[in-house]
C-alpha positions as CSV (number, residue, x, y, z in Angstrom):
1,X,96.0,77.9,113.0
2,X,92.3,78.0,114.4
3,X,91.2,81.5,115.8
4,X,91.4,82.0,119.6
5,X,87.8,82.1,120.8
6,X,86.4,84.2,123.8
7,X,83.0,83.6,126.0
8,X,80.8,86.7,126.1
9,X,77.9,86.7,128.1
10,X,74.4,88.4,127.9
11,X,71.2,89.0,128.7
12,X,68.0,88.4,126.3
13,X,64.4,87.9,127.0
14,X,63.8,84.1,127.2
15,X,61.4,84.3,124.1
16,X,64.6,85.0,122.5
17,X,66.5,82.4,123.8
18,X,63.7,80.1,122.9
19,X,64.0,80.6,119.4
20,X,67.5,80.4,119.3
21,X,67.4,77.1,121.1
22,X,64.8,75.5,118.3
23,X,66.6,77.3,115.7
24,X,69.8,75.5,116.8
25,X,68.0,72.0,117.3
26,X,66.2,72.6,113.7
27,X,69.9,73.3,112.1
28,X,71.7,70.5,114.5
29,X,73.6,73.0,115.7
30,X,74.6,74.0,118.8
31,X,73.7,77.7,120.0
32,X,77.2,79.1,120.3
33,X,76.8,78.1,116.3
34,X,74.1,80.0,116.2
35,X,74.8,83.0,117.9
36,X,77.9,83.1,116.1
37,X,76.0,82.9,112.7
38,X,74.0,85.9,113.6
39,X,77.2,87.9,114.8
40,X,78.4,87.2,111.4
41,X,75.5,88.3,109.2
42,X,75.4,91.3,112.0
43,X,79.5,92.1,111.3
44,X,78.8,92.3,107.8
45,X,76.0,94.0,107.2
46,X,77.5,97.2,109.0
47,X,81.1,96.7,108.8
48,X,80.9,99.2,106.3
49,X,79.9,102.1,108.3
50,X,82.2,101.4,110.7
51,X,84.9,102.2,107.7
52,X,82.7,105.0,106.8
53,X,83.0,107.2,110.0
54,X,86.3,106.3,110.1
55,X,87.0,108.1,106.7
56,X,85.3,110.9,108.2
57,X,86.6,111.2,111.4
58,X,90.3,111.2,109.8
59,X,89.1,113.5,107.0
60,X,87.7,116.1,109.6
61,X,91.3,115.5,111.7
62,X,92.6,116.9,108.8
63,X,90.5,119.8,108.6
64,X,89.2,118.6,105.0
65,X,85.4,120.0,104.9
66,X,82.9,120.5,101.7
67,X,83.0,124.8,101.3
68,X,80.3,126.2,101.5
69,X,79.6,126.6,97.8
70,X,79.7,122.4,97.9
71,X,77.0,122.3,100.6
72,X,74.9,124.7,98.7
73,X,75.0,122.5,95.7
74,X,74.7,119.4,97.2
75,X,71.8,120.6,99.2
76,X,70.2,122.4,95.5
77,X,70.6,118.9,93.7
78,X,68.4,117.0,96.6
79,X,66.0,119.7,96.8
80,X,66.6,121.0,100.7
81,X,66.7,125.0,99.8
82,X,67.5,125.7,104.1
């Protein structure tokens, strides 16, 4: 079964648009194809850290912190002595 879609709407500078417009005629595309495209390569390329706070934020919830000791190596290894 296809994914439901959803219009968004927003505002770029009309250079912008332009490009997308002769990137879409270029690719014989239309722009929603492209737009979409660059969403995707967006999604992906920080999906990750989206997953990574999230690790965080529910390790902090549980009150699970580096000691002190941990942060005083960690910070020895990289060279910050502060």
């Amino acid at each position: 079964m296809p994914e439901k879609s959803n219009r968004i709407s927003f505002v770029t500078p009309a250079a912008k648009r332009k490009k997308l417009d002769q990137m879409a005629d270029v690719f014989g595309k239309n722009l929603s194809g492209v737009v979409n495209e660059a969403l995707d390569r967006y999604i992906e390329l920080y999906d990750w850290q989206l997953d990574h706070i999230e690790e965080g934020v529910n390790a902090a919830a549980k009150g699970e912190f580096a000691s002190e000791r941990e942060v005083r190596k960690f910070f020895k290894k990289y060279g910050r002595t502060e």
